[in-house]
C-alpha positions, 0 to 999 in steps of 0.5 A: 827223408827216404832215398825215394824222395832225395831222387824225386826232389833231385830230378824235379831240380835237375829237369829245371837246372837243365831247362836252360840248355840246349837239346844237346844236353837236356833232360832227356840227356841226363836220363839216358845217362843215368839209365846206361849208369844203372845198367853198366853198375848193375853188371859190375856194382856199386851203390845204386843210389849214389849211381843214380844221383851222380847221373842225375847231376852229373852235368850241373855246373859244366863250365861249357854252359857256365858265362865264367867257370872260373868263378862259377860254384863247382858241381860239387858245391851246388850237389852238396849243399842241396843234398845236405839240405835234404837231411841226405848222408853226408859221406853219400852226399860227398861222394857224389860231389866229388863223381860229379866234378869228375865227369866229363871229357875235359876234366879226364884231359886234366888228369895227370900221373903227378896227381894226388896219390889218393885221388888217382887211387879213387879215380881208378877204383870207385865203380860208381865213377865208372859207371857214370863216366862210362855212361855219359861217354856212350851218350856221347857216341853213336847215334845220340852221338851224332844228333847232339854233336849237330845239335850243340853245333847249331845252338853255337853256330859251329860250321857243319864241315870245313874242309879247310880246317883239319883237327888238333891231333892229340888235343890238350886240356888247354886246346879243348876249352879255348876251343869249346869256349870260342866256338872253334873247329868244326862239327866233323873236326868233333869226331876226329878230336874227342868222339872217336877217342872215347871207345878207348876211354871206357872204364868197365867192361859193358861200357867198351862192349857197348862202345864197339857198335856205337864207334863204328856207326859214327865212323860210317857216319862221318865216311859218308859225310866225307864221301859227299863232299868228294863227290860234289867238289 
C-alpha cells in the first residue's frame, strides 16, 4: 500500500479513535500537532512520513482517557499492529510505536539517568521524537493552551481556581497520575505544576523559539487571572 494510503486510512482511524474524547484532545488536537511536527522536522530533519504518522497517533492509548492503563494495550501495540495490517514496513512501523509510547508529559517525569543506555541514547538522538514532542508541548501552551486547560478541566469538573489549594512544586511521575486520575488541584495549579515548565522541556531549536511568546501569553493570562481574584476578595 502507498504511504498516501497508510496516512488516509491512519487519519480516517484516528478521527474516530478520538471521537470519544473531549475537545481538549480531539481531532483537531491531533492535526495541529502534526502540522507543528512537520514544520519543526522540516527545519531540523527526519523522516516525514514517520513524523506525520507519530502525530497522527501520538495520543492513542493516553492512560488519562483509558478506565484502567494498567492493563490497557499500549500505544505501540495498537499503532503497530494496525500498520502491520496495512502491509506498512515493519522497522517504520516500530518506530513510530516506540515515538508514540514516548509522548507526553508524564512518560518524560519518568524518564530517569539509570535508564537503559540504548534507550537514553534514542530519546536523545531521534529527530522524529523530537519534533512530535516538541509539537505537542506547544499545543500545550499558548492560547491553545489555555482553552484545552478549561476545556479538560470542565469535561473533569476540576475547579477553575482555588485559592486555597497551592501547586505540588516539583511534582513526581507518581504526583502527576494520582492527580490526573483523581481529578485533583486546579485549573490555575495546571499552569504552575506542568504548563510553565514546558518551554524549558523543548528539544529542537523552533519548538523553544516558538515556546517563548506562547509562554508568556499564558503567564499574562494567569497574572490577569490572579489580579481579579485580588481585586474582588
Amino acid at each position: 500500500m502507498s504511504a498516501n494510503n497508510v496516512l488516509l486510512k491512519a487519519e480516517v482511524m484516528v478521527r474516530d479513535y478520538m471521537s470519544r474524547f473531549d475537545s481538549s484532545h480531539d481531532f483537531l488536537h491531533v492535526d495541529r500537532v502534526r502540522r507543528s511536527a512537520l514544520h519543526i522536522a522540516k527545519e531540523h530533519g527526519g523522516d516525514l512520513e514517520v513524523v506525520e504518522l507519530a502525530a497522527l497517533f501520538h495520543d492513542v492509548a493516553d492512560a488519562k482517557y483509558a478506565k484502567n492503563h494498567v492493563h490497557h494495550r499500549t500505544g505501540s501495540e495498537i499503532v503497530i499492529d494496525f500498520l502491520m495490517d496495512l502491509d506498512y514496513d515493519a522497522t517504520k512501523a516500530q518506530l513510530i510505536g516506540r515515538i508514540v509510547d514516548n509522548i507526553g508529559f508524564r512518560k518524560e517525569l519518568g524518564w530517569s539517568s539509570k535508564d537503559d543506555t540504548e534507550f537514553i541514547t534514542w530519546r536523545e538522538s531521534c529527530p522524529e521524537l523530537h519534533a512530535v514532542q516538541d509539537a505537542d508541548k506547544l499545543d500545550a501552551i499558548g492560547a491553545f493552551g489555555v482553552l484545552r486547560c478549561a476545556a479538560f478541566s470542565g469535561a473533569r469538573n476540576i475547579s477553575l481556581f482555588n485559592p486555597d489549594d497551592a501547586p505540588i512544586e516539583g511534582m513526581t511521575k507518581e504526583q502527576y497520575e494520582r492527580q490526573t486520575d483523581n481529578g485533583g488541584g486546579s485549573s490555575i495549579n495546571h499552569f504552575h505544576e506542568k504548563l510553565f515548565l514546558l518551554k524549558n522541556m523543548m528539544r529542537t531549536p523552533t519548538g523553544k523559539e516558538l515556546a517563548e511568546k506562547r509562554d508568556l501569553f499564558m503567564r499574562q493570562f494567569v497574572h490577569q487571572i490572579q489580579e481579579e481574584f485580588l481585586m474582588n476578595a
